[in-house]
C-alpha positions in Angstrom: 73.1 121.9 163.9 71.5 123.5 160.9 74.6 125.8 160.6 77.2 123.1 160.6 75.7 121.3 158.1 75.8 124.3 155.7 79.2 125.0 157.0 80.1 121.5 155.8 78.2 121.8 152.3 80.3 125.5 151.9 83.4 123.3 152.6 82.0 120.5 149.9 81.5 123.0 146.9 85.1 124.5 147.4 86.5 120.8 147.3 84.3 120.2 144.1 85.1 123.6 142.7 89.4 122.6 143.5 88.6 119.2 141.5 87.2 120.7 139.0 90.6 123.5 138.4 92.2 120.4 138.4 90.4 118.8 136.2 90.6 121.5 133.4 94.1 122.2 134.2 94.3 117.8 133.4 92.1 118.9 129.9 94.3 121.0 128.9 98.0 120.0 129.6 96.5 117.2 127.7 95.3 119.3 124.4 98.7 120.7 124.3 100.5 117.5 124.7 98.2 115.5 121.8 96.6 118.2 119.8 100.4 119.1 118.2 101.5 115.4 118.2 98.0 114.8 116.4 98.7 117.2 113.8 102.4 117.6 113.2 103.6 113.7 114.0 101.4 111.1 113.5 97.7 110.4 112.9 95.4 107.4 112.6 94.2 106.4 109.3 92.0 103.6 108.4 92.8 101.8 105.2 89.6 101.5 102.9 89.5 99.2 99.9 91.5 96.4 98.2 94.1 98.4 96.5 96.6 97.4 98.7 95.8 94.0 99.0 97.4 91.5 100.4 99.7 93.7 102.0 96.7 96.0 103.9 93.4 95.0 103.8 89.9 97.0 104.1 89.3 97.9 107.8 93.3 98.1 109.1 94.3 101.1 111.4 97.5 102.6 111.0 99.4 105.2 112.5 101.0 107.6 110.1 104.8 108.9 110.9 104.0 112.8 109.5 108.0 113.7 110.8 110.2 111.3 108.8 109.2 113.4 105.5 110.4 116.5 107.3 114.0 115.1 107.8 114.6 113.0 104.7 112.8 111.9 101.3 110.2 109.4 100.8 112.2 106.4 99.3 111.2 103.9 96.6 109.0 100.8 97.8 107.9 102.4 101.1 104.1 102.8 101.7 102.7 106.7 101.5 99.4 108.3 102.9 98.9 110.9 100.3 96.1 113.8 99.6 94.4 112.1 96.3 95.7 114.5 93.6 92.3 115.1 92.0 90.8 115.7 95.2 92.4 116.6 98.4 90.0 116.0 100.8 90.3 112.5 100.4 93.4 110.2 101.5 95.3 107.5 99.6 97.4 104.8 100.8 100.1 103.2 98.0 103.5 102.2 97.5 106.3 104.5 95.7 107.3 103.0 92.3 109.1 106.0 90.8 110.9 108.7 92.8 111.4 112.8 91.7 113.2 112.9 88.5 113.2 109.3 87.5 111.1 107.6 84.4 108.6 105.0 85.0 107.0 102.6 81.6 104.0 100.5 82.5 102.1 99.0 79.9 104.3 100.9 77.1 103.5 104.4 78.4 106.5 105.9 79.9 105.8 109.1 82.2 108.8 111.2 83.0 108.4 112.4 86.9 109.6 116.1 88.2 111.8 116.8 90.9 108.6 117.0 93.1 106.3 114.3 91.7 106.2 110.6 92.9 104.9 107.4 90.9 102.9 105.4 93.0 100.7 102.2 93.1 98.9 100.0 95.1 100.2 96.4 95.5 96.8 94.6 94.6 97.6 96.1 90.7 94.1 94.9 89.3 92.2 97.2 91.8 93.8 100.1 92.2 93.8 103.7 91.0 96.8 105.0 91.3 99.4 107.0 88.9 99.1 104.9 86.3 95.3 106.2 86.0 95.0 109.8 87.4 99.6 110.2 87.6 102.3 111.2 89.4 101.9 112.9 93.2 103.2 116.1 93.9 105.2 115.6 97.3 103.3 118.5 99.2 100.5 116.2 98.6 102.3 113.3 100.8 101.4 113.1 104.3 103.5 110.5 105.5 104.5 107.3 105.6 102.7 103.8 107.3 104.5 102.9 110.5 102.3 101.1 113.0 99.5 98.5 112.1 97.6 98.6 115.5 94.6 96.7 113.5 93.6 93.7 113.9 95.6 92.5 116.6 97.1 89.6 115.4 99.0 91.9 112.7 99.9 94.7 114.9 104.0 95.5 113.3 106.2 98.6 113.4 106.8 99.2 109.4 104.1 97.5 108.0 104.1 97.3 104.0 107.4 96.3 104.0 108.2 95.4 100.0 106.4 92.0 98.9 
């Protein structure tokens, strides 16, 4: 009886040692489904601060489209997730005002954009830093642009940020 019981416990640990193959084989199937969409297609961001206010406010999740920019320009009035010029570890979300070659005045100073810079600004004009402050963004610097609000639930839209 003895012998048959660690015949059966033999039988167990191959069983276990199959589930756990399988397992791993699960793990990673599933890195290299979400590890490229992670970091070539979209990305989460959380929206931090009133500078965007009332169109995003403090404590929104996103989900960042990173292809679009691949295919086509950014266009005037949509909602970028940027690298903050003046330090690139930290992200930015604002709206495009002035596109690559164009001109932009606010308050009477008039800043002339390159063929690779974009003015931008947040909607909620009395809190923001933006361009106006610390200038144009270089377009390596953009990441991508808003297009899922999954936070809070009662706002969830596809293409939030939509021109107000």
């Amino acid at each position: 009886m003895l012998y048959h019981v660690c015949k059966m416990n033999e039988k167990n640990i191959n069983e276990n040692g199959g589930g756990i193959l399988e397992f791993l084989k699960f793990i990673l199937i599933t890195a290299i489904i979400v590890v490229p969409v992670r970091l070539w297609v979209a990305q989460p961001f959380l929206v931090s601060g009133a500078s965007m206010e009332p169109t995003f406010q403090n404590g929104n999740y996103l989900i960042v489209d990173e292809i679009s920019y691949h295919l086509r320009a950014p266009k005037k009035n949509e909602v970028v997730i940027f690298r903050y010029p003046k330090d690139p570890s930290k992200f930015f979300i604002k709206r495009i005002i002035g596109l690559p070659g164009e001109s932009v005045t606010e308050n009477g100073k008039t800043t002339f954009l390159d063929n690779d810079e974009y003015f931008v600004m947040g909607d909620n004009r009395d809190a923001s830093s933006d361009s106006r402050i610390w200038g144009p963004v270089k377009e390596d610097l953009i990441i991508g642009r808003a297009f899922i609000r999954l936070w809070p639930l009662n706002e969830i839209e596809i293409n939030p940020g939509k021109q107000i």
